[in-house]
C-alpha positions as CSV (number, residue, x, y, z in Angstrom):
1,X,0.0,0.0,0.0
2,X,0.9,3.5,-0.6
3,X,-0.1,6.4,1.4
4,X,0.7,10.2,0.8
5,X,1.1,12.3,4.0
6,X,0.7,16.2,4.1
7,X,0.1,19.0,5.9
8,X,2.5,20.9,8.9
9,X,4.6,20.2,11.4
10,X,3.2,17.4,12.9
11,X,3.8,15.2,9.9
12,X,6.7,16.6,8.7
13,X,8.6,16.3,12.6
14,X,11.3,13.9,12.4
15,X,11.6,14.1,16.7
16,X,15.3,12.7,16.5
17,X,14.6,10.1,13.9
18,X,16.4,9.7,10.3
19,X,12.4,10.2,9.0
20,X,9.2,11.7,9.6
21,X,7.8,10.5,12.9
22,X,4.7,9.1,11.9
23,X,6.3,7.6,9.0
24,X,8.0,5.6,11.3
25,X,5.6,4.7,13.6
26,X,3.5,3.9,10.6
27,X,5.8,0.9,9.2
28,X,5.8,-0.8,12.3
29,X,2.2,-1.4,12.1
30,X,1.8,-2.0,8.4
31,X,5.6,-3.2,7.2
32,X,3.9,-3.3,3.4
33,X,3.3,0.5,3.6
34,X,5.4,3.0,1.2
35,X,5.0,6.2,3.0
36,X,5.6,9.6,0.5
37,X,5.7,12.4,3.0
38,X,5.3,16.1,1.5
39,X,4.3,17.9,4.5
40,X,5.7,21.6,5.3
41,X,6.3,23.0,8.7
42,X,4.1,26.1,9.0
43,X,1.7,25.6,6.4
44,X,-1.7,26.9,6.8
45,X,-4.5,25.9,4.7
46,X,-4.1,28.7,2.5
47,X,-0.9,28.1,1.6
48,X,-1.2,24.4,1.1
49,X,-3.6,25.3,-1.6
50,X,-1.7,27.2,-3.2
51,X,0.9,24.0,-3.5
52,X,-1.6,21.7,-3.8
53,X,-0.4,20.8,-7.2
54,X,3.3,20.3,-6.0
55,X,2.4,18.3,-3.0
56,X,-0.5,16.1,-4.0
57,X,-1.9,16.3,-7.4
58,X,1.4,15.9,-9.5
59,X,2.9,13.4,-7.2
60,X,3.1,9.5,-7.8
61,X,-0.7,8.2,-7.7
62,X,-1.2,6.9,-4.3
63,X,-4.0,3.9,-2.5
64,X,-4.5,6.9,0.0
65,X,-4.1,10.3,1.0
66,X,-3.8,11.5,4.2
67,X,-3.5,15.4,5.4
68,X,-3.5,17.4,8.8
69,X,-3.7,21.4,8.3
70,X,-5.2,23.4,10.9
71,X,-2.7,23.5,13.1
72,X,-1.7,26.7,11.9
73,X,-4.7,28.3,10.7
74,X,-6.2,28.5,14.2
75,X,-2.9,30.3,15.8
76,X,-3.6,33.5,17.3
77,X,-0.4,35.0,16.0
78,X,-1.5,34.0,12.3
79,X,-4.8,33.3,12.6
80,X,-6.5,32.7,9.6
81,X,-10.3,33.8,10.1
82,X,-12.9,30.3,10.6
83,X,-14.7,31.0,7.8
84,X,-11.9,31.3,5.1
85,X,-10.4,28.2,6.5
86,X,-13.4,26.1,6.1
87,X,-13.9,27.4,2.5
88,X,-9.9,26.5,1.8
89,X,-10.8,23.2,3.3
90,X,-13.4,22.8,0.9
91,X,-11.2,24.0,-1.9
92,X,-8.6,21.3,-1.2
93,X,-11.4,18.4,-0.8
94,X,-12.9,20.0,-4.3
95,X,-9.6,19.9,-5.5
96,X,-8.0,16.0,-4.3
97,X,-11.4,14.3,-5.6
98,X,-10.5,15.2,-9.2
99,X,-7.7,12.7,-9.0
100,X,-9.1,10.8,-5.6
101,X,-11.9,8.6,-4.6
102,X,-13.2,10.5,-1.6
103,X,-12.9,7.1,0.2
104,X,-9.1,7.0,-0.1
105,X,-8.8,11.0,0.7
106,X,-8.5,11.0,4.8
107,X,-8.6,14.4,6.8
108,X,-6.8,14.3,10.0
109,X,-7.5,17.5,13.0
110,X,-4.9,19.1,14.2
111,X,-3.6,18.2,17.5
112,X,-4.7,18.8,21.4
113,X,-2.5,21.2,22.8
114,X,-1.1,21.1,26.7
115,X,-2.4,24.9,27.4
116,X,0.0,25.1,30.2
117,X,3.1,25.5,27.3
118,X,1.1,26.1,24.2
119,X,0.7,30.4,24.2
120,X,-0.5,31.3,20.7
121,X,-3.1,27.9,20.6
122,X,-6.5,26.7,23.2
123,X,-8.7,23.7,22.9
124,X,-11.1,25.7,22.2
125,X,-9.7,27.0,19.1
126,X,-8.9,23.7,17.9
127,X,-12.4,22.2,18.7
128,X,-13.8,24.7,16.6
129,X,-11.3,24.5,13.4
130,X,-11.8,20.6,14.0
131,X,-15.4,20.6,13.8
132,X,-14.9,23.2,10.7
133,X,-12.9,19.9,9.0
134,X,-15.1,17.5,10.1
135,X,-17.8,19.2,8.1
136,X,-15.6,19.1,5.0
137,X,-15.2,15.7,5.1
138,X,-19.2,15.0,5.7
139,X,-20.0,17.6,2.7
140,X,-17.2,16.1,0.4
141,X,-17.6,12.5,2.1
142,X,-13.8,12.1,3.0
143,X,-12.6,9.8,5.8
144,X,-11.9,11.9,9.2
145,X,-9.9,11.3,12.0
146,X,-10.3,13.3,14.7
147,X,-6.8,13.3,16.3
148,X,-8.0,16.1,19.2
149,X,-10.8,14.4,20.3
150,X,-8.7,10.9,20.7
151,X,-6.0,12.7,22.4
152,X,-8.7,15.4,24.7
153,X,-10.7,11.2,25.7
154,X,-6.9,9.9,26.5
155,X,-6.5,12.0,29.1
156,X,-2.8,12.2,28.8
157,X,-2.7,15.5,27.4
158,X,0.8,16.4,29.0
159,X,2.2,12.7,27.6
160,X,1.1,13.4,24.2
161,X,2.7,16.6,23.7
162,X,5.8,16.2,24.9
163,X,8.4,16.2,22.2
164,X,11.9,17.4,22.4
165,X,10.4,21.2,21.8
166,X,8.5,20.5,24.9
167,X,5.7,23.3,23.7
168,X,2.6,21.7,24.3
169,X,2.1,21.3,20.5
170,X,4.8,19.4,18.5
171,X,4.6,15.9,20.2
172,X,7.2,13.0,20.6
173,X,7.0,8.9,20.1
174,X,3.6,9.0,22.6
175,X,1.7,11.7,20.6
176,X,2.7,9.3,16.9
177,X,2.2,6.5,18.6
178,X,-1.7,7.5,19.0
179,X,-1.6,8.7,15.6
180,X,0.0,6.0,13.7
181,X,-2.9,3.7,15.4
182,X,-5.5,6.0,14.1
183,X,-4.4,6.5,10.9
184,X,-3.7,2.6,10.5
185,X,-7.4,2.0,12.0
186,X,-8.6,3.9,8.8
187,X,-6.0,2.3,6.1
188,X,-7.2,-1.1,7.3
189,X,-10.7,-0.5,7.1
């Protein structure tokens, strides 16, 4: 199987590792998987479809696609206003289900974030750009995993987003390993 990852940070992380985290974490449950990994620390939904072309649609054809944005949009330093990021959201569904079945297209939240570390990000924020996605993926019927509410009913919030920035947002092998199980719950549906 091959699966194309996307999005920010939290793909792209490597955490210490010669590859992306969850690329990692990912093999060890399915050792048949070709991961291609095109995320981009800092994107934001607006700029991701911009380069949708460059990260998606003109790469090898893949069994599924999987992408986390959000993260970014819902900072309060570089906010990007709800509404826009729902319609960019909608944009990049529109735009992946030219060249995808929407069953093989999978939309991932962004994270929980440990408030106590995290200044520029609140559960609150990321509840609401969450449920933003997860309407996407009902209009556009995409898969969804909803990363912040499996990480908010874990109740290990602190666990999860410790990684070596230690920032309450960019998570270490805990915060993949919850990830990797999610994701590979969906690819083996």
């Amino acid at each position: 199987m091959k699966l194309l990852l996307s999005g920010d940070s939290i793909i792209v992380r490597k955490e210490g590792l010669t590859e992306p985290h969850i690329n990692y974490n990912l093999k060890k449950l399915l050792s048949n998987l070709q991961v291609i990994n095109t995320a981009v620390a800092g994107i934001n939904s607006v700029k991701f479809y911009d380069m949708i072309s460059e990260l998606v649609l003109k790469r090898e054809h893949c069994d599924k696609v999987a992408i986390l944005l959000g993260t970014n949009d819902l900072a309060a330093n570089k906010q990007v206003p709800i509404d826009q990021f729902k319609q960019k959201m909608a944009s990049i569904a529109s735009s992946l289900i030219q060249v995808y079945s929407p069953k093989d297209i999978i939309f991932i939240s962004p994270p929980a974030i440990d408030e106590l570390k995290q200044k520029y990000r609140t559960n609150y924020l990321v509840a609401l750009y969450t449920a933003a996605i997860e309407e996407v993926t009902k209009d556009y019927h995409l898969q969804f995993i909803n990363l912040y509410q499996a990480m908010i009913s874990s109740k290990e919030i602190k666990i999860l987003c410790r990684g070596l920035l230690d920032d309450g947002l960019h998570f270490g092998n805990a915060g993949y390993t919850l990830l990797a199980n999610l994701l590979f719950e969906q690819l083996t549906k």
